[in-house]
C-alpha positions in Angstrom: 36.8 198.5 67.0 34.7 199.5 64.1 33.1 197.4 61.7 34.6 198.5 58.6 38.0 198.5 60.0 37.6 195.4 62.0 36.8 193.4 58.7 39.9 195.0 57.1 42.0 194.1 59.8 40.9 190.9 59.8 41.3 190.2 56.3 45.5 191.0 56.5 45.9 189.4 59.1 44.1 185.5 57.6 45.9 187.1 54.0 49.2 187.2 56.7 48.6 183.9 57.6 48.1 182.1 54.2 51.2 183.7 53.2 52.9 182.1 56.4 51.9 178.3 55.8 54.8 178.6 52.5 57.2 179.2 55.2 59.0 176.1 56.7 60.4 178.4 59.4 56.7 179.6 61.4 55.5 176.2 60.7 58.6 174.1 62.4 57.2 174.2 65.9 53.4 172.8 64.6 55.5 169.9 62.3 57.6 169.0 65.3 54.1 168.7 67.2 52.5 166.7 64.5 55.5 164.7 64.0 55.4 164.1 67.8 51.4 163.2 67.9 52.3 160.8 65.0 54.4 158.8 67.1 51.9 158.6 69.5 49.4 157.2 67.4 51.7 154.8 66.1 52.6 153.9 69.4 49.2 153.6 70.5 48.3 151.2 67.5 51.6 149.1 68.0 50.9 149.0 71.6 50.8 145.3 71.8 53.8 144.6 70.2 57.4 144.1 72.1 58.9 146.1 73.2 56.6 148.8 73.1 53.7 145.7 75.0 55.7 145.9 78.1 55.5 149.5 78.9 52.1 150.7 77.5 49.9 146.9 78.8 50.7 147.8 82.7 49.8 151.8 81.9 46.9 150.7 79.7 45.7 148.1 82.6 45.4 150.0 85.3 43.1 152.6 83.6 41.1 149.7 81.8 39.7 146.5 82.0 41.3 143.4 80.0 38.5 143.4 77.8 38.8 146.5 76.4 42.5 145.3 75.6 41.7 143.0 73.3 40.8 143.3 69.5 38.4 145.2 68.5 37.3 146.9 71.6 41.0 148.5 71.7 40.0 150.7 68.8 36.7 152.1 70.7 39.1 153.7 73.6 41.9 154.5 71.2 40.7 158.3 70.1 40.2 158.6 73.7 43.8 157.3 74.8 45.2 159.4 71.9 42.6 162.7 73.0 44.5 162.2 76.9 48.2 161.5 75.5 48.2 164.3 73.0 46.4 167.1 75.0 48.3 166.2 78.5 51.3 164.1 78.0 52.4 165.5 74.8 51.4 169.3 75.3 53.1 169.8 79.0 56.6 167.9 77.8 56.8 169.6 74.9 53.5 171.7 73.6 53.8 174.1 75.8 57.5 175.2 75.1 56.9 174.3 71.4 53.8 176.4 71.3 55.6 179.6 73.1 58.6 179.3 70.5 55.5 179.2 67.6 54.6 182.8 68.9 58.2 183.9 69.2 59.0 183.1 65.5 55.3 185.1 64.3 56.3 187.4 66.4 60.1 188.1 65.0 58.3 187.9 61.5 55.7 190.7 61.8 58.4 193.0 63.3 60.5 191.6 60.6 63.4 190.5 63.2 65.8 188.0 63.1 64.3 184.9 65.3 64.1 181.6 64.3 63.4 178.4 65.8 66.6 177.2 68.1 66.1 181.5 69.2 62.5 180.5 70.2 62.9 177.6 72.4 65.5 179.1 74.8 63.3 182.0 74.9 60.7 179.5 76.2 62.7 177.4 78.4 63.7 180.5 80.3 60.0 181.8 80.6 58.4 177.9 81.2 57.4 178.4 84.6 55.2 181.1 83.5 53.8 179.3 80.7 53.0 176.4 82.3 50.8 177.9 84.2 49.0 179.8 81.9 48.5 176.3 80.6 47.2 174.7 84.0 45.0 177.3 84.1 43.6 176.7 80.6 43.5 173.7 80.9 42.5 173.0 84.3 39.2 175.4 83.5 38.3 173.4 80.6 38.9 170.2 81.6 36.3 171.3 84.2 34.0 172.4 81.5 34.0 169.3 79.7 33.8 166.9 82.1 30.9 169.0 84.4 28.9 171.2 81.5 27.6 168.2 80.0 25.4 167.1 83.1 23.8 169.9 82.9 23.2 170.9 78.7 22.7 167.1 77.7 19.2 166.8 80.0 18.2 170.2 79.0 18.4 169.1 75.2 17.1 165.9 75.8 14.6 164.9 73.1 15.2 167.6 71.0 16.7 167.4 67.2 20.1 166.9 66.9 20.5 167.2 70.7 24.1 165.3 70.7 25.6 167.5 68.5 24.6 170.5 69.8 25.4 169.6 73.1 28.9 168.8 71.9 28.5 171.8 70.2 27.5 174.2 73.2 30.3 172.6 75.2 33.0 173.5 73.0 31.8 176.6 72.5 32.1 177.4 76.1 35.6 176.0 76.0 36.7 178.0 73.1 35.1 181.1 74.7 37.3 180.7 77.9 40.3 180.0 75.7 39.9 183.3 74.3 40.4 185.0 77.7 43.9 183.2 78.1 44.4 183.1 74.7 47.0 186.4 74.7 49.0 185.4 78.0 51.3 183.4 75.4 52.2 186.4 73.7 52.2 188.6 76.5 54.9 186.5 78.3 57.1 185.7 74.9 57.2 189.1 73.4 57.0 191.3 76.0 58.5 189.9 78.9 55.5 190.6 81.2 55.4 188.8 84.5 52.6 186.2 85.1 49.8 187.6 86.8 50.7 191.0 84.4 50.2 188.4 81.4 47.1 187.2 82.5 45.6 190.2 83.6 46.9 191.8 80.3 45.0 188.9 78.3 41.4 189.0 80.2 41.5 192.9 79.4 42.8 192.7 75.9 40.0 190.2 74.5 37.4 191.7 76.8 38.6 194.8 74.8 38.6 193.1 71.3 36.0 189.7 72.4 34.1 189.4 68.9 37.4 189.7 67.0 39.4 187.3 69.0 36.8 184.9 68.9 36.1 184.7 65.4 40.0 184.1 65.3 39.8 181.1 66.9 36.3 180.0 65.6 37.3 179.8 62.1 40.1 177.0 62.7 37.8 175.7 65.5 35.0 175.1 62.6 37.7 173.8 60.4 38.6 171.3 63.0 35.1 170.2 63.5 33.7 167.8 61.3 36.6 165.5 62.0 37.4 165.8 65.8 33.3 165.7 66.0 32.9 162.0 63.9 36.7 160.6 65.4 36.0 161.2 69.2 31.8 161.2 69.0 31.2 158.4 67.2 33.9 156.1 67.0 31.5 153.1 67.0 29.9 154.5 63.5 33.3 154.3 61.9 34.1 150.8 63.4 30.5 149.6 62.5 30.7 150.9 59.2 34.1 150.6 58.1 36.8 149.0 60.3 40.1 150.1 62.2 42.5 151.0 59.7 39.8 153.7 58.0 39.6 155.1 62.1 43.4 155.0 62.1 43.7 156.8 58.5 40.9 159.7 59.8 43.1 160.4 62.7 46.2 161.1 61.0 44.4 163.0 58.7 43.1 164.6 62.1 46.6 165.0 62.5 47.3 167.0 59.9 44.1 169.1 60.6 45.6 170.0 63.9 48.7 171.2 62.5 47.4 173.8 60.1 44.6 175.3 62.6 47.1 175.7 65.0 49.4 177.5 63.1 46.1 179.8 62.2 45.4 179.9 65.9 48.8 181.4 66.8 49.9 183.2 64.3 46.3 185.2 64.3 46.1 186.1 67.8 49.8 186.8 67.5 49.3 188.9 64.8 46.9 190.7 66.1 48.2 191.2 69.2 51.3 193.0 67.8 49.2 195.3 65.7 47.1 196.4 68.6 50.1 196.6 70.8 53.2 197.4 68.9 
């Protein structure tokens, strides 16, 4: 892709997605999600109250100690309890369907069809097997990432300026980087039927194909996500030192809300996108 048009391309489709966030029916599927997180995170900070105590104590038990339990070490784990029920729990019941349905209404919308949300989710129902896993993959590959990566980049930067940051920083980078590679399977699946490994195999070749654009689709709302996934889930003990729970609890609603508009930017781009290279 050339320069010239590569930057014009890219400039309809984020002037496409501006004009999408003034429609309530593309953004359903990402305010059912952030509806959904919110009663996690309410949940989560009720947790010791009945009858809501009596389910979430045993769970919460078993994975910590009493101590941490109690107020205010509760509030040190809680972005991390909220990071796990959110990005597992919460995507595989109902991301993942609610994610696939997001692409199905973009997609009806570029090729100005009729498709709207109810439309959406049976397409995704019938095609979950599929999509699942596209998302164990993802996220199995990641997780891996994550949890291993940082072994090796956090010694290497030891000492340096800045190093936890840019560790953080090199690690999601390599997340979002093989994100990208799966990143089209979605659409491959919901709007044109392909099979599974087809979807996959379609995906690796289309970003290979189209890397630097697809990236800097999904950098942009990664780098507007940032700043406040960065200060919740990395340092957690400066908020509660400084300030005190309820300003923790406040930043991750607002976090909340951050989710739901740079997910709507991650979909409907690559969805976009995707159509206009493939349509």
């Amino acid at each position: 892709m050339r320069v010239l048009s590569g930057l014009n391309l890219f400039i309809e489709t984020y002037v496409r997605i501006f004009r999408g966030l003034k429609s309530l029916r593309l953004l359903a599927p990402f305010l059912i999600l952030a509806l959904l997180k919110g009663i996690i995170l309410l949940t989560l900070v009720s947790f010791y109250l009945p009858p809501i105590h009596k389910i979430l104590i045993p769970i919460l038990g078993y994975f910590y100690s009493d101590r941490v339990l109690h107020f205010p070490h509760y509030y040190l784990i809680l972005p991390q309890v909220f990071k796990y029920a959110s990005s597992f729990i919460l995507e595989l019941v109902f991301g993942i369907v609610l994610s696939a349905s997001a692409v199905f209404i973009i997609g009806a919308d570029y090729k100005h069809e009729r498709g709207g949300f109810y439309e959406g989710l049976r397409t995704a129902s019938k095609l979950f097997l599929a999509l699942l896993v596209v998302w164990l993959l993802k996220t199995a590959i990641v997780t891996v990432i994550f949890r291993y990566s940082g072994n090796v980049i956090f010694p290497f930067l030891y000492g340096m300026p800045f190093a936890d940051f840019a560790g953080f920083l090199i690690i999601q980078m390599a997340g979002l980087i093989v994100s990208a590679f799966l990143i089209y399977a979605v659409p491959a699946i919901i709007l044109q039927r392909r099979n599974l490994i087809s979807a996959i195999a379609t995906s690796i070749k289309f970003t290979g194909r189209n890397f630097f654009f697809t990236f800097f689709l999904l950098f942009i709302p990664w780098l507007i996500y940032l700043p406040i996934s960065y200060f919740i889930f990395s340092k957690v003990h400066v908020i509660l030192n400084k300030f005190n729970y309820s300003v923790l609890i406040y930043l991750m609603a607002f976090d909340i809300l951050i989710a739901l508009i740079t997910g709507f930017f991650v979909l409907a781009g690559i969805t976009y996108f995707y159509l206009d290279k493939t349509e």
